[in-house]
Residue frames relative to the residue before (quaternion, step in Angstrom):
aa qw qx qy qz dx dy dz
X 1.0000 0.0000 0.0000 0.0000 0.00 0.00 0.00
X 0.5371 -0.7277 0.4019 0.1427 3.51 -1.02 0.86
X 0.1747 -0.7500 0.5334 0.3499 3.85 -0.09 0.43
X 0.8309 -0.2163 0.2089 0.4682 3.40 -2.06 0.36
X 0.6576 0.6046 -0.2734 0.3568 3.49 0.48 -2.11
X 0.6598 0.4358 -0.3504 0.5020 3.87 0.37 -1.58
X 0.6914 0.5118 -0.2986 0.4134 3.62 0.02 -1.58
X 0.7293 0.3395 -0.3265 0.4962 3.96 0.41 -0.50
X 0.4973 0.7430 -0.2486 0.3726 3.45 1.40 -0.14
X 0.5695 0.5905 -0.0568 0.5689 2.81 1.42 -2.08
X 0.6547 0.3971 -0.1640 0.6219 4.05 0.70 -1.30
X 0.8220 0.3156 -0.2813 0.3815 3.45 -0.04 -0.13
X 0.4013 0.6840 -0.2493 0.5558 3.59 1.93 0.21
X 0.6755 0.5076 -0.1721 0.5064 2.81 1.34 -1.76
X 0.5938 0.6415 -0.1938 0.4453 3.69 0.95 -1.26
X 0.7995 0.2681 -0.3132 0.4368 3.44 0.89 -0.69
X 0.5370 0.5767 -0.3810 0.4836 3.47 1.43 0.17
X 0.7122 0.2482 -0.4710 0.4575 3.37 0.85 -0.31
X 0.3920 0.6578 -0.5070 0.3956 3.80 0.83 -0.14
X 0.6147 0.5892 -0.2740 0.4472 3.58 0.64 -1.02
X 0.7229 0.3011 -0.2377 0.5747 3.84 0.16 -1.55
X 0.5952 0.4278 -0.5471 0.4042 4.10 0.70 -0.46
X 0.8195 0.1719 -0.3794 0.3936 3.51 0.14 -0.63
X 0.4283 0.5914 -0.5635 0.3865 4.14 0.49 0.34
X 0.6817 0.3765 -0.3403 0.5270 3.58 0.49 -0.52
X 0.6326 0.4614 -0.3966 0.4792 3.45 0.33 -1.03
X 0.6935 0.2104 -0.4351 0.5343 4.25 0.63 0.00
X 0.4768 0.5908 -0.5437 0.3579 3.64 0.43 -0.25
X 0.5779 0.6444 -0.2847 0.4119 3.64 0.97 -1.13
X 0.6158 0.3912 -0.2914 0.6187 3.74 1.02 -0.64
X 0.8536 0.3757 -0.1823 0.3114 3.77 0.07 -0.64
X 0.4771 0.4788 -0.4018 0.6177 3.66 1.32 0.30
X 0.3234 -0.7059 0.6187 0.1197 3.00 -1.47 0.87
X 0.4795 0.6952 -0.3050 0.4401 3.63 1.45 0.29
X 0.1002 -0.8081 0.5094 0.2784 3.40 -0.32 0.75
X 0.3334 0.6004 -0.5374 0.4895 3.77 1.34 0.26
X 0.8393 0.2813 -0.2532 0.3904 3.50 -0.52 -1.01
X 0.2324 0.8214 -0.3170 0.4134 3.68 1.43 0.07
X 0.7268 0.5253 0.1361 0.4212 2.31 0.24 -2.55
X 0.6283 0.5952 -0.1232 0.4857 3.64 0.89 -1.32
X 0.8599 0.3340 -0.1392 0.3601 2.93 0.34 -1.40
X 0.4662 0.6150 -0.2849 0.5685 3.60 1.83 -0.75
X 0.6597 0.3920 -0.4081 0.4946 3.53 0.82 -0.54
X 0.5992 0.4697 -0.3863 0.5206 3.72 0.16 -1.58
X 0.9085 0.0154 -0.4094 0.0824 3.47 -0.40 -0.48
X 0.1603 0.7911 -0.4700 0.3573 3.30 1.47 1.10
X 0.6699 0.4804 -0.2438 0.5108 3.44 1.01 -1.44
X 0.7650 0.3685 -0.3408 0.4035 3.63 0.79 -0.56
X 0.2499 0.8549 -0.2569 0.3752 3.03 1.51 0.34
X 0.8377 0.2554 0.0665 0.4781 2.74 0.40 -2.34
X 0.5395 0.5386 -0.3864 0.5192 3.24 1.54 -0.15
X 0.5511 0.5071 -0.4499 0.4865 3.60 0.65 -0.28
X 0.6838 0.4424 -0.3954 0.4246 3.48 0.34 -1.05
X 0.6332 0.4886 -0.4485 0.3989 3.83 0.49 -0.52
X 0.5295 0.6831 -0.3419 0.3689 3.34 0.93 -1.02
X 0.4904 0.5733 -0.3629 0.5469 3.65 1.12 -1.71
X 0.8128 0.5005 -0.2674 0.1317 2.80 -0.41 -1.69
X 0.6512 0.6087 -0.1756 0.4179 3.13 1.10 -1.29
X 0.8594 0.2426 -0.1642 0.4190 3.27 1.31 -1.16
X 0.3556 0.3726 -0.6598 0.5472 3.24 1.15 1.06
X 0.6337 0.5047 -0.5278 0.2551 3.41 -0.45 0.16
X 0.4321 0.4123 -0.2913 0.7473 3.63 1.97 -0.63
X 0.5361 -0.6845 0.4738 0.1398 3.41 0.27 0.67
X 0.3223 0.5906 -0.5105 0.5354 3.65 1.66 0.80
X 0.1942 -0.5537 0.8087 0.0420 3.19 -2.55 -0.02
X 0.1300 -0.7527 0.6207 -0.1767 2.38 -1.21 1.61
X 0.1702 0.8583 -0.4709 0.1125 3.21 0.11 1.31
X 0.3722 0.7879 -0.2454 0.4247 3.21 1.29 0.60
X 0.1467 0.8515 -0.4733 0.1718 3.31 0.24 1.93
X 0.5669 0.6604 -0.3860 0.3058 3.08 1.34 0.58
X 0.4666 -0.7901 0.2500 0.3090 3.23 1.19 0.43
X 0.5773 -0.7197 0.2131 0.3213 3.86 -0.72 0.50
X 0.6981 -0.4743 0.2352 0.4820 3.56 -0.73 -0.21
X 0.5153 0.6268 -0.3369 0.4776 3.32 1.31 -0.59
X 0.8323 0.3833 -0.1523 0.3702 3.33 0.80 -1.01
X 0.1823 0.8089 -0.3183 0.4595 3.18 2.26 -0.14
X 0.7554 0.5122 -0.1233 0.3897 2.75 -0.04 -2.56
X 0.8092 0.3446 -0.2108 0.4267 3.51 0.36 -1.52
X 0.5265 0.4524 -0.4179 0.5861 4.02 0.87 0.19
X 0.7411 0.3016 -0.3606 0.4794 3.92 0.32 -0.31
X 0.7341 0.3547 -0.4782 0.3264 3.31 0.89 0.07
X 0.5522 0.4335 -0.4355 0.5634 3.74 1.25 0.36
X 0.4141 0.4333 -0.6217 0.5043 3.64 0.44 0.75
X 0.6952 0.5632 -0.2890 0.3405 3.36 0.62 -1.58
X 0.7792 0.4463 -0.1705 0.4058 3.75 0.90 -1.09
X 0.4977 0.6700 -0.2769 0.4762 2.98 2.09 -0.68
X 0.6950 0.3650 -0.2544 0.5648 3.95 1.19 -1.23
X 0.8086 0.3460 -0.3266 0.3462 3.59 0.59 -0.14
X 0.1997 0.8014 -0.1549 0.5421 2.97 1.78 0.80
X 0.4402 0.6629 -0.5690 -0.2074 2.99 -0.38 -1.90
X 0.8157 -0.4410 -0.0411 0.3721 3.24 0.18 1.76
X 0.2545 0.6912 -0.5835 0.3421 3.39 0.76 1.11
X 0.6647 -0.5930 0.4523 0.0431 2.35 -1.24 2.89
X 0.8510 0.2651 -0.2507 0.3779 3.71 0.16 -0.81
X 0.7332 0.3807 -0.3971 0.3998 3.50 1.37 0.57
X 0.3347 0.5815 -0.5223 0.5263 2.84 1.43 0.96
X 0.7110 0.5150 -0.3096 0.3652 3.29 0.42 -1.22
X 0.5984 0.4800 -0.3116 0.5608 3.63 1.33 -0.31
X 0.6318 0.4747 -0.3347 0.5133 3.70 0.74 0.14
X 0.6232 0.4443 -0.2463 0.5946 3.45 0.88 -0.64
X 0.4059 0.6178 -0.4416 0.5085 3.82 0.96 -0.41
X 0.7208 0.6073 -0.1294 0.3081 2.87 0.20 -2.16
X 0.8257 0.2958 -0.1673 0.4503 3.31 0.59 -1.44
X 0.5680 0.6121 -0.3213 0.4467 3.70 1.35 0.08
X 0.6246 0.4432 -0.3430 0.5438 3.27 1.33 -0.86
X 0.4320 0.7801 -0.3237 0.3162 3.75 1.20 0.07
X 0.6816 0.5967 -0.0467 0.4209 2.24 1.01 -2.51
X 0.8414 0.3478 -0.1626 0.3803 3.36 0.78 -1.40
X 0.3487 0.7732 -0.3786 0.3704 3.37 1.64 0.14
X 0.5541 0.5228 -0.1395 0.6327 3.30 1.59 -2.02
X 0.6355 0.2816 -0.4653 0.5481 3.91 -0.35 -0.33
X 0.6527 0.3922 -0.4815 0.4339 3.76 -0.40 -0.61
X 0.7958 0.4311 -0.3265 0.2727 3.09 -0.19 -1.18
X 0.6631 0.3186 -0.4104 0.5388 3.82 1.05 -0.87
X 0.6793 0.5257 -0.4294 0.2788 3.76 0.51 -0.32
X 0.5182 0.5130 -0.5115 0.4547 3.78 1.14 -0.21
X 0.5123 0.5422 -0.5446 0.3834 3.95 0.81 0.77
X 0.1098 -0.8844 0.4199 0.1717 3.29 0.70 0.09
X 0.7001 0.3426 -0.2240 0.5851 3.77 1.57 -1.52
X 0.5904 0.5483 -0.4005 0.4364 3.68 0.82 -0.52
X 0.8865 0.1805 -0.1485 0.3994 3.82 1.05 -0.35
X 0.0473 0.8359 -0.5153 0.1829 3.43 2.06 0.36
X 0.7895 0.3368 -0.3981 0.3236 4.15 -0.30 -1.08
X 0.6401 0.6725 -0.0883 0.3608 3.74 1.73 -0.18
X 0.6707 0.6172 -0.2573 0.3211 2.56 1.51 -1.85
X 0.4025 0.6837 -0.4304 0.4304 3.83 0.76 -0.33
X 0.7865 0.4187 -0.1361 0.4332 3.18 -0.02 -1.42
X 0.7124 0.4543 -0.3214 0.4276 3.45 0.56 -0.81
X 0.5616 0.5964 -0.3738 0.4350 3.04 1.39 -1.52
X 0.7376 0.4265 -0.3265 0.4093 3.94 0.37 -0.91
X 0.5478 0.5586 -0.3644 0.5050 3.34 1.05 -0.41
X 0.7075 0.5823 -0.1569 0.3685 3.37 0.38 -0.70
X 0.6889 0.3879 -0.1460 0.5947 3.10 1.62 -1.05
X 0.4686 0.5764 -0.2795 0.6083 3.44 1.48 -0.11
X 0.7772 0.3159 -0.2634 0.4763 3.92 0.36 -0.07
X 0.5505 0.6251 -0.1940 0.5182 3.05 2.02 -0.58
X 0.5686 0.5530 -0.2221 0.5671 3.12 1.48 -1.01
X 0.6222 0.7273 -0.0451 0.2862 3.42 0.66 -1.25
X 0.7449 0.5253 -0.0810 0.4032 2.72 1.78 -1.78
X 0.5576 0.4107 -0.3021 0.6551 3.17 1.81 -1.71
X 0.6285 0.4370 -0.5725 0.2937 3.88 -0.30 -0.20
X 0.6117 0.5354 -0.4028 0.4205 3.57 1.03 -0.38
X 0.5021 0.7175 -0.3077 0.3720 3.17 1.14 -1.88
X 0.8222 0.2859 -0.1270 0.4756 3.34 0.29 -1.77
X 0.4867 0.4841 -0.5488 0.4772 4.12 0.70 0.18
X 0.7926 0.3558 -0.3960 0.2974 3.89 0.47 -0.71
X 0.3285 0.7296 -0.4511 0.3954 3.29 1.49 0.33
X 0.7830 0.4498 -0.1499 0.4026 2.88 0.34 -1.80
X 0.6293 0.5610 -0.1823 0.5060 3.79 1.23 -1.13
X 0.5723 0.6166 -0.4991 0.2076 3.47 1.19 -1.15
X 0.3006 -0.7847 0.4817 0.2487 4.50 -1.21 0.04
C-alpha cells in the first residue's frame, strides 16, 4: 500500500502529462494549416486543462501541492519531438498529427499505470477512470484526423 506522499506523487506524474498535451496542442495550433484540427486541438487542450485543475484539486485535498506547470520529461521529449517533425515537415498536418498520436498513447500509458493501483487510489479512481477515457476518446478522434489528413 502506498503512503499519502507516493499517492500525491502518482497525481502529480499524472499532472505533468496532462500539462504536456495542454501545451503540445496549444503549439500544434500554430503549425496546422487546418482550421478543423485548429479547432480540435484548442479544444483537446482545454479538456486537458480542466482535468489538470481537478487533479490540483484533489491533491490539496491529500493535503499535497501541486504547483507544477511545467510538465515532465516524458512530455519534454514528446513536444521536442513535434517541434522536431514540425521543422522537417514544413507543417504537414498529418505529421503533426502523428506526434500528437505519439504523445497520447503516452498520456494513456501514465493513467494505466497509476490506475492498475486500484486500493492505493479507490477515493480517485472515478475521476481518473473518466479522465482516462477522455484521452482515449481523444486518441481515435486524432487517429481518425490523420486518416483523413494522411498525403
Amino acid at each position: 500500500m502506498k503512503n499519502q506522499n507516493e499517492i500525491v506523487s502518482d497525481l502529480k506524474g499524472l499532472i505533468n502529462i496532462l500539462n504536456d498535451g495542454k501545451v503540445g496542442y496549444k503549439e500544434a495550433v500554430g503549425n496546422v494549416k487546418s482550421e478543423n484540427l485548429k479547432s480540435t486541438f484548442l479544444e483537446l487542450s482545454n479538456q486537458r486543462y480542466a482535468y489538470e485543475e481537478e487533479l490540483k484539486a484533489h491533491i490539496l485535498q491529500h493535503g499535497g501541492s501541486s504547483d507544477n506547470d511545467e510538465g515532465g520529461v516524458l512530455g519534454a521529449l514528446h513536444r521536442a519531438w513535434l517541434d522536431i517533425k514540425d521543422a522537417f515537415t514544413a507543417d504537414n498536418d498529418a505529421a503533426i498529427l502523428e506526434a500528437i498520436t505519439t504523445g497520447e498513447k503516452a498520456a494513456l500509458a501514465k493513467y494505466d499505470e497509476v490506475l492498475e493501483d486500484y486500493r492505493d487510489h479507490a477515493d480517485h479512481y472515478a475521476m481518473l477512470s473518466k479522465q482516462r477515457e477522455g484521452i482515449a476518446s481523444a486518441l481515435a478522434k486524432i487517429e481518425s484526423l490523420k486518416i483523413q489528413h494522411q498525403s
